[in-house]
N, C-alpha and C positions, 0 to 999 in steps of 0.2 A: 308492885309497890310504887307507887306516886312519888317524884321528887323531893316533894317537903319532905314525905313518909319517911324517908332514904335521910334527908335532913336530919328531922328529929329523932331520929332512933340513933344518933351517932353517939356514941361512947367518951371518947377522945381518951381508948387506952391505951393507944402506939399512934406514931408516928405518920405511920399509911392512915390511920382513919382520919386525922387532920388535915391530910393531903386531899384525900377522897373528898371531904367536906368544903373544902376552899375551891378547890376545883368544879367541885357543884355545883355550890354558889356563884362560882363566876360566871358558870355558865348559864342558868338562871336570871342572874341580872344581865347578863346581855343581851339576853332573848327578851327578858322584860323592857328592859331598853329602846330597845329596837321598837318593839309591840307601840308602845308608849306614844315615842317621838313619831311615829306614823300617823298615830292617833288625833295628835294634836294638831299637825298638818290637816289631817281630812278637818277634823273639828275647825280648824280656821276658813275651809274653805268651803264649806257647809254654811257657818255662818256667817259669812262677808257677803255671804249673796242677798241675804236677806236688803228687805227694799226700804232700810234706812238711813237717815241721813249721814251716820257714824254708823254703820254695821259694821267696816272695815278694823275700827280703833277699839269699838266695841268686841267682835273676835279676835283681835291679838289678846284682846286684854283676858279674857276666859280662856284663851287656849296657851298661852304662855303660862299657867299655872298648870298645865296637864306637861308640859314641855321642863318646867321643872320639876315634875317627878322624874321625870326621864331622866335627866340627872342626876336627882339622886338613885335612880337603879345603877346609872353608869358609876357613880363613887362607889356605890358600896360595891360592886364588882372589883374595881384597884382596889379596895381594902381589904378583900378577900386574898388579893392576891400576896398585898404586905404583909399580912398575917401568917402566909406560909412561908414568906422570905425572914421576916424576923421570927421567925420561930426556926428557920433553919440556922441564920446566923446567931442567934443568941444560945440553942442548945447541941451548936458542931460540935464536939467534942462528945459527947454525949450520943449523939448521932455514928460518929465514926467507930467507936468502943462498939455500936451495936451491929454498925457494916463490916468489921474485921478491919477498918484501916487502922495501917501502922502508923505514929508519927517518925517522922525519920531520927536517927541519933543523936544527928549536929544539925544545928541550927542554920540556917545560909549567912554570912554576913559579909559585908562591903570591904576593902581593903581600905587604908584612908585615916 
């Protein structure tokens, strides 16, 4: 099964398969990332050679939009990752009922 495959067939009926999916995705976009911003590097220097008088201004300008996807793989990878953190801090409780954690009896509080 292929990563999208793995992607799209995700459920989101517990907890783990959320984890599973963000976790994917991150890693996904940062291979995509990676791939990307390489891309655009060569693509700049592919083109800057060319024997015009602005080829140099001319390849930033093409390859800096290959250089912002890259980007955007690298956000949506930390979104990936926010999405498992606010989804653990928004349903702890919820979470802990299902790990067997106890809350304690007494609360802690400061003297004062």
């Amino acid at each position: 099964m292929s990563r999208f495959e793995k992607l799209s067939n995700t459920e989101f009926s517990d907890n783990k398969q959320l984890e599973e999916f963000c976790r994917e995705l991150q890693e996904i976009c940062r291979e995509l990332f990676a791939e990307v911003y390489f891309a655009s590097e060569i693509l700049y220097q592919n083109l800057a050679t060319l024997t015009d008088e602005n080829a140099k201004r001319k390849a930033r300008r093409v390859s800096n939009n290959v250089k912002r996807m890259s980007d955007f793989f690298h956000a949506a990878g930390g979104l990936s990752v926010k999405t498992w953190r606010d989804f653990q801090a928004t349903y702890q409780e919820q979470l802990d009922e299902v790990r067997g954690v106890k809350k304690p009896k007494q609360s802690f509080k400061f003297r004062g």
